[in-house]
C-alpha positions in Angstrom: 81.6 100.0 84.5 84.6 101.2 85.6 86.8 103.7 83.2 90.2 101.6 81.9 93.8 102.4 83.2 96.5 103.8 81.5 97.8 100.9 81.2 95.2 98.8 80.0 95.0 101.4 77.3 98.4 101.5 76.5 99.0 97.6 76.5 96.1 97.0 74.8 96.9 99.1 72.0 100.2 98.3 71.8 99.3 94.7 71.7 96.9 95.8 68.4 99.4 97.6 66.5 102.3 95.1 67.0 99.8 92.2 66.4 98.6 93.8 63.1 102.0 94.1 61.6 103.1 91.0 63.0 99.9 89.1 61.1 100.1 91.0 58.0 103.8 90.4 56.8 103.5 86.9 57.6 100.5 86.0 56.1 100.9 88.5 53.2 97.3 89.2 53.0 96.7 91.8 50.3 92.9 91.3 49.7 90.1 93.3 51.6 88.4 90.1 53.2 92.0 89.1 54.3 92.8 92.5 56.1 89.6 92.9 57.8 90.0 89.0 59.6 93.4 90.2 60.7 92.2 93.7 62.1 89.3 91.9 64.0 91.5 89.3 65.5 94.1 91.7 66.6 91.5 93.3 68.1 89.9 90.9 69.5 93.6 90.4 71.3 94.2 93.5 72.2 91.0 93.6 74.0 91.8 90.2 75.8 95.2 91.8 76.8 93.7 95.3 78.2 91.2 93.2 80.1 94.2 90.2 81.6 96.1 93.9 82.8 96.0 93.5 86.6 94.1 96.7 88.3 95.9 98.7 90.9 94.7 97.7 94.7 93.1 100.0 96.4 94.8 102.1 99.0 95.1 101.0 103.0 94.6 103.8 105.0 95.5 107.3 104.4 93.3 110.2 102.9 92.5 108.2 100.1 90.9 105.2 101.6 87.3 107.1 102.6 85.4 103.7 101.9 86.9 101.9 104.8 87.1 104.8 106.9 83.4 105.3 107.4 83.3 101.5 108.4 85.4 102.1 111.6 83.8 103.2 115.2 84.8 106.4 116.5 86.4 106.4 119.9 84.4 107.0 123.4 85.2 110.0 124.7 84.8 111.2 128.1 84.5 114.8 128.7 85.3 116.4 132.2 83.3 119.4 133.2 85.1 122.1 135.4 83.7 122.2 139.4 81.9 125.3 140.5 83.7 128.7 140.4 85.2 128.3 144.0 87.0 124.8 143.1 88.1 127.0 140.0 89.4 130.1 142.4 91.0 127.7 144.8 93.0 125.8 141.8 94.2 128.9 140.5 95.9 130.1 144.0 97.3 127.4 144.9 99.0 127.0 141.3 102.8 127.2 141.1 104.9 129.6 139.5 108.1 128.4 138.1 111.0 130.7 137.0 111.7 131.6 133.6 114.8 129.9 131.9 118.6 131.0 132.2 
């Protein structure tokens, strides 16, 4: 299971503490059995809000997205040996020199 957000904790409490209040001065419950129903329900809401909180999307692309990364093919690549040494010693004489820059 995964761990909650930020803010499914924070709207989710939020949504218990305002809903409390909000239920006890209107109903002006003073007795035990009266307070306990009104703390269950408003938890019972705040958990029903923390879980409605959308969760973030992952991420597309970048360092972060390692899951889809290891999906993708890796290129082809080609790699070109060097001839024999006398290609190599004929290359390098007939390379060109230019001159250095004003």
């Amino acid at each position: 299971m995964p761990r909650p957000t930020v803010a499914q904790l924070s709207y989710g409490s939020a949504t218990v503490i305002c809903s409390t209040l909000a239920m006890l001065l209107l109903s002006q419950a003073t007795s035990p059995p009266g307070i306990a129903v009104i703390a269950l329900a408003a938890l019972g809401l705040g958990l029903l809000v923390a879980l409605t909180v959308p969760l973030p999307k992952p991420a597309r692309g970048g360092a972060t997205a390692a899951a889809p990364a290891a999906h993708q093919v890796p290129a082809r690549r080609t790699v070109i040996a060097p001839g024999p040494a006398r290609d190599r010693a004929a290359t390098a004489s007939a390379s060109v020199r230019e001159p250095a820059g004003p």
